[in-house]
N, C-alpha and C positions, 0 to 999 in steps of 0.2 A: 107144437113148440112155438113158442109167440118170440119172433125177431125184433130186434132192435131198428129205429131210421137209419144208423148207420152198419148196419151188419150188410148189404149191398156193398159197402164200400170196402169194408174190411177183407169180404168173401169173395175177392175180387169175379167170379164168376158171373154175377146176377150182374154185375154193371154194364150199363146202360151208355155210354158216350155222352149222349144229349139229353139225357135227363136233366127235369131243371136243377136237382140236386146236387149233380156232377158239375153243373156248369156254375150254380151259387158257389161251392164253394173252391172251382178254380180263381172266380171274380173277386170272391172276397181275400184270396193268396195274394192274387195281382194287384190287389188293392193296398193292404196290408205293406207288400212291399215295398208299393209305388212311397208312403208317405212314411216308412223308417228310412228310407233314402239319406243323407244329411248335406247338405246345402253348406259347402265351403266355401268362404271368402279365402281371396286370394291375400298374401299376406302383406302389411303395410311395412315396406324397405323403412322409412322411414322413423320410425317403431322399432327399427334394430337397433339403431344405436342407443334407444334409451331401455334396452333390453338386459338382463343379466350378464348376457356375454357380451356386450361392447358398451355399456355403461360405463365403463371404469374410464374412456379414453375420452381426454382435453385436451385442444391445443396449448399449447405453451405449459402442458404439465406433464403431460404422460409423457413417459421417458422409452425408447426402443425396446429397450430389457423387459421392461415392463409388458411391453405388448409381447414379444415371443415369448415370455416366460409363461401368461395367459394364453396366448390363441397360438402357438408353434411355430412352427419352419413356415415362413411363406409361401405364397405360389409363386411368386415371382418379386423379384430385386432388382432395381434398377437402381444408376448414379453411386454406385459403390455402395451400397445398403442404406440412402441416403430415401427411396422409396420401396417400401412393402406392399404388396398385395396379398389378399386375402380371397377367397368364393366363398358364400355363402348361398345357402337354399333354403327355403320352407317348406316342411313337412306339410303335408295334409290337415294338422290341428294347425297350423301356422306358427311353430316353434320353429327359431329359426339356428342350423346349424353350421357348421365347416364344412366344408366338401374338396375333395381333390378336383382340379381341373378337367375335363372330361376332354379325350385328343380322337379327332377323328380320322381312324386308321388309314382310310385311304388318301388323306394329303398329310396328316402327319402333324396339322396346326388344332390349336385350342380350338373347342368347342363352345358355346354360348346357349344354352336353352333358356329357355322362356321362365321367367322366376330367378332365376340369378342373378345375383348382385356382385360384385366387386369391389371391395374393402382399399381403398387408397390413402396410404398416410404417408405424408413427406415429413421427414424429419430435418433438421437444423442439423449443421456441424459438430453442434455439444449433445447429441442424443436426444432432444427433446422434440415430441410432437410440435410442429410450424401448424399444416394445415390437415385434415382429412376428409373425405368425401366416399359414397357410393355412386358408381357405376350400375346400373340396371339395365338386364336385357331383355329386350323388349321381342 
């Protein structure tokens, strides 16, 4: 009965450890997987706001309403709702989303990782975006 080059491998019996067989085709797995790997860039903060979700906001246009009615309840309010904050983070493709605050249990205060940014928009007396900026943690 005439075997196949691969019937050793299948049958697992006859296998060898250090056959050159055994060990080409561990090389060519480690190989294979070394370069489906994918090579993430970190994402440009910058680029968020000209993004789908914070495109809409101009100073001296966007109105407060306007922003919670798009992007929710803040994370944080200061000066009588007169400043909103926002977290944002990039996914691994570099879409950039909302995220809750991260609190670290044993002191109780905000967290900050690496890739988050911080949405700040001061609003005017009459509702209207004055200024806004991103904070990034570095």
């Amino acid at each position: 009965m005439r075997r196949g080059i691969l019937a050793p491998i299948c049958h697992g019996k006859d296998v060898i450890r250090g056959s050159p067989l055994f060990v080409s085709a561990i090389a060519i797995i480690v190989l294979v997987t070394g370069c489906a790997t994918p090579n993430v860039q970190p994402a440009d903060p910058q680029l968020l706001l000209k993004s789908d979700l914070l495109g809409f906001i101009q100073d001296g246009v966007t109105t407060r309403e306007e922003v919670v009615l798009k992007l929710g309840t803040p994370c944080a309010q200061f000066e009588e709702e007169k400043i909103l904050t926002y977290q944002l983070r990039a996914d691994k493709a570099g879409k950039w989303h909302l995220v809750a605050p991260q609190i670290d249990p044993t002191t109780g205060f905000r967290e900050w990782q690496v890739g988050t940014c911080s949405l700040v928009l001061v609003f005017g007396d009459d509702g209207v975006l004055r200024k806004h900026s991103l904070v990034t943690a570095q």
